[in-house]
C-alpha positions in Angstrom: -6.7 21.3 0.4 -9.8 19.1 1.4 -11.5 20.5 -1.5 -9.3 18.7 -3.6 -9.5 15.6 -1.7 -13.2 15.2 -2.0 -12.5 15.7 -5.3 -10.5 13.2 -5.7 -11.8 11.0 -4.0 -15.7 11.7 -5.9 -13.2 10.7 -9.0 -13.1 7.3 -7.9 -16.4 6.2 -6.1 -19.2 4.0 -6.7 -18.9 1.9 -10.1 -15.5 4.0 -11.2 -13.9 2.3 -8.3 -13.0 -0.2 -10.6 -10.9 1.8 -12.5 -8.4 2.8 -9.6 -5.0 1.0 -9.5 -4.6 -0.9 -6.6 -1.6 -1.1 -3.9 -1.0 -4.5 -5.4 -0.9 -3.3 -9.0 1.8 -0.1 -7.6 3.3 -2.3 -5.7 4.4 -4.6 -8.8 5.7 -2.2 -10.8 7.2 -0.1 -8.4 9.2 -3.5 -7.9 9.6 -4.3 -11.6 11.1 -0.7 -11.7 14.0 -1.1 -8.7 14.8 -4.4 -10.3 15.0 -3.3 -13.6 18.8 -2.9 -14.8 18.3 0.4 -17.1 14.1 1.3 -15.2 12.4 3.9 -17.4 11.4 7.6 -16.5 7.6 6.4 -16.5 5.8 3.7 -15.6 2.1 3.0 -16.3 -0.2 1.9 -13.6 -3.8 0.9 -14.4 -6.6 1.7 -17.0 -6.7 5.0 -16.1 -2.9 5.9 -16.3 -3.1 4.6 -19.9 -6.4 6.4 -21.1 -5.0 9.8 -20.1 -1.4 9.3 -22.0 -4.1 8.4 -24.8 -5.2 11.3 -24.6 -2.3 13.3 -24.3 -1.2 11.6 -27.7 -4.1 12.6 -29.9 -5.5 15.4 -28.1 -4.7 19.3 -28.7 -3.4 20.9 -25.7 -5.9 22.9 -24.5 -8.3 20.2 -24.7 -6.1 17.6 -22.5 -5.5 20.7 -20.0 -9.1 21.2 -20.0 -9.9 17.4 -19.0 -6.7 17.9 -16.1 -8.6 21.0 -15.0 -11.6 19.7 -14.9 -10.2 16.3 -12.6 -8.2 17.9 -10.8 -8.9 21.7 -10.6 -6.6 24.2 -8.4 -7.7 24.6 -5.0 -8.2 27.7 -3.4 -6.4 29.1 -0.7 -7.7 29.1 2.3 -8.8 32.2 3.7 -6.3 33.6 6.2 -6.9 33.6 10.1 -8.5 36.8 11.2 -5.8 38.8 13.6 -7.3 40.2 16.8 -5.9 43.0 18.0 
């Protein structure tokens, strides 16, 4: 799992820092979304929320899952305590 993490968080370091939602900019729309009389299944958050439903539209499949992959690849499992017996 802490693969993934640094991952993650190498995503969104130095000068693409910027392009990382912030609590504030959740927080909104998670309120907009409780208040909202008939809320919809998705809500946007930030530049980056916005590029990859972009992408989604236009790309082929495989490409998209590619990009996903890529971001956010499948960690490995950890390799299982040795038993001593």
């Amino acid at each position: 799992m802490s693969e993934l993490r640094a991952r993650v968080a190498r995503a969104y370091d130095g000068r693409r820092s910027s392009m990382a939602s912030t609590p504030e900019q959740v927080a909104r729309v998670i309120v907009r979304a409780v208040d909202s009389p008939r809320p919809r299944a998705r809500y946007l958050v930030g530049a980056v929320a916005r590029a990859l439903v972009g992408l989604r539209r236009f790309a082929p499949s495989p490409a998209f899952d590619a990009v996903i992959r890529r971001t956010f690849p499948v960690p490995r499992p950890e390799p299982a305590p040795r038993r001593v017996p």
